[in-house]
Structures are given as structure tokens and as C-alpha cells.
N, C-alpha and C positions, 0 to 999 in steps of 0.2 A: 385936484390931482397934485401929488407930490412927487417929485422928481428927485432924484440925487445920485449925485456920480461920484467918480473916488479916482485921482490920475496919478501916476507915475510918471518923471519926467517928461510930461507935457503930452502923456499917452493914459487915454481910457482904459479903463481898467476893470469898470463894474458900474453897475447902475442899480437902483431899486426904484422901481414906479407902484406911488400906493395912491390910493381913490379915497379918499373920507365920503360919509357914508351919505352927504348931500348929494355930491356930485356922481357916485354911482346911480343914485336913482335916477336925476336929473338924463344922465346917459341912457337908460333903460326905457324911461318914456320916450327921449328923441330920435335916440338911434336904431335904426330895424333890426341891425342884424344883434344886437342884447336883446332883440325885443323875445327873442326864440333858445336866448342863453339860462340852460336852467342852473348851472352855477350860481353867476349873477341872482337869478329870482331868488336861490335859496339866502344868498345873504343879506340880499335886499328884504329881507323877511327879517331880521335880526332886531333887537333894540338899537336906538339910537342914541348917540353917535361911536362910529366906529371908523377903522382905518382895512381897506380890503388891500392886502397886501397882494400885487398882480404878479411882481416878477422881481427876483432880486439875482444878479446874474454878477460873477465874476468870470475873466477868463479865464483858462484853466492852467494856465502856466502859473495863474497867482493863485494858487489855492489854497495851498500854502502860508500864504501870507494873512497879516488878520483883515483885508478886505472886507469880507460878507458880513464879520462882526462891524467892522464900522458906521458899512453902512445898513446895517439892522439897528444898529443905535442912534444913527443921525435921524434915522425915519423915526422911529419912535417918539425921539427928543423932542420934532418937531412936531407931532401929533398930541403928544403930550402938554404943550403949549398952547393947541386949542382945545384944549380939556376934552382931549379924546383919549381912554384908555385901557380900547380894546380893540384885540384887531385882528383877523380870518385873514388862513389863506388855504385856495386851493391846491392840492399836490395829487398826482400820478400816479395810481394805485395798480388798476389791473386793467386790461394786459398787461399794459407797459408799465412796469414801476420806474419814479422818477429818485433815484435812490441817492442821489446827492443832494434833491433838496429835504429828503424825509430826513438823511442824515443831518444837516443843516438845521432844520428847525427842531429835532430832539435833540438837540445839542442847546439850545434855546428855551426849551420846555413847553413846546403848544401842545396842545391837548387833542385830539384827533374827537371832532363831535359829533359828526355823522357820513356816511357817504354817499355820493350822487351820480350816479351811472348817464352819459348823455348818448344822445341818440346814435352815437358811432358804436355804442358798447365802452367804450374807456370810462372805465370810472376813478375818481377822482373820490379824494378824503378832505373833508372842510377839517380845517384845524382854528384853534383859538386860542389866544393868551391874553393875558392882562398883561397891560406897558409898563 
């Protein structure tokens, strides 16, 4: 699991948490409650190795600012160093569209590869890029 943050005078400011494509599975066989996560399954079905981008979050007072870029490139940078260089992520399609991260990652260039409906009805759009 990869972790990284971005601060402003001594204040968080944003974070991105990504899973390399060991440690998601490793989480899937252990954990119960992935054990029922069809997201998870469909990317855990992917080649290996890869980087599941879970959440990359700025506050919204910096949105503005180049945050989300940086920290899209520090994750990368450092995925790219264990010769991983590919990486999904889930986003928030229908009902609810999640329209700041769609805008976000086409601004990035991932590619929208399939989409996966879970049992609440929300479906969600797998996306992909090369690092």
C-alpha cells in the first residue's frame, strides 16, 4: 500500500492511497469484508502488476491549487520504481456521478474499460492508464 500526502504550512491538504497489485489480493483473501467487494474481484482479475488507485482526495479550498497533480505524480513516480506501470481506478458513475474525480482523471487521460454495478445499484466505471 502506498500512502502520500501534500501539506501546507504544517496543514494537510490531500492524500492519495494506492494498493500494488500484491497487496490487493493478499487483502481479498484475508479480509471478509473485500471478500464480497466486486470492484476489488474485477481488478484483482487484471495482469500483473499493477497500482489500484483507491482514493486521491484534496480539500476543496485547494482545488485550485496543483495538489491532485502532484500528488498523481508522486504516486506514480513511486510505482514506477517498482516497475509497475499500470494502474485502475474506480469512479462513481450512476446514480451518483462523482464528477470531480471523472473530471480529474480525464484531465490525466485514463481510459474508462468497463463498468461494474454492486449490489446497492451504484455503478461505478473501472478506468486505466499506463504511468
Amino acid at each position: 500500500m502506498k500512502k502520500t500526502f501534500v501539506s501546507e504550512t504544517n496543514e494537510i491538504v490531500g492524500f492519495s492511497i494506492a494498493y500494488y497489485s500484491d497487496f490487493l489480493k493478499k487483502l481479498k483473501k484475508d479480509d471478509a469484508y473485500t471478500d464480497s467487494d466486486k470492484i476489488i474481484e474485477k481488478i484483482i482479475s487484471f495482469p500483473e502488476p499493477f497500482l489500484y488507485w483507491d482514493q486521491l482526495c484534496v480539500r476543496p479550498e485547494f482545488f485550485k491549487r496543483p495538489y491532485g497533480g502532484l500528488l498523481y505524480y508522486r504516486t506514480a513516480e513511486e510505482a514506477l520504481r517498482h516497475s509497475i506501470n499500470v494502474a485502475y481506478c474506480a469512479v462513481a458513475l450512476r446514480p451518483w456521478m462523482n464528477k470531480v474525480s471523472l473530471d480529474f482523471i480525464q484531465k490525466y487521460g485514463w481510459a474508462l474499460m468497463e463498468e461494474v454495478t454492486i449490489k446497492s445499484g451504484l455503478t461505478f466505471g473501472i478506468y486505466t492508464r499506463e504511468l
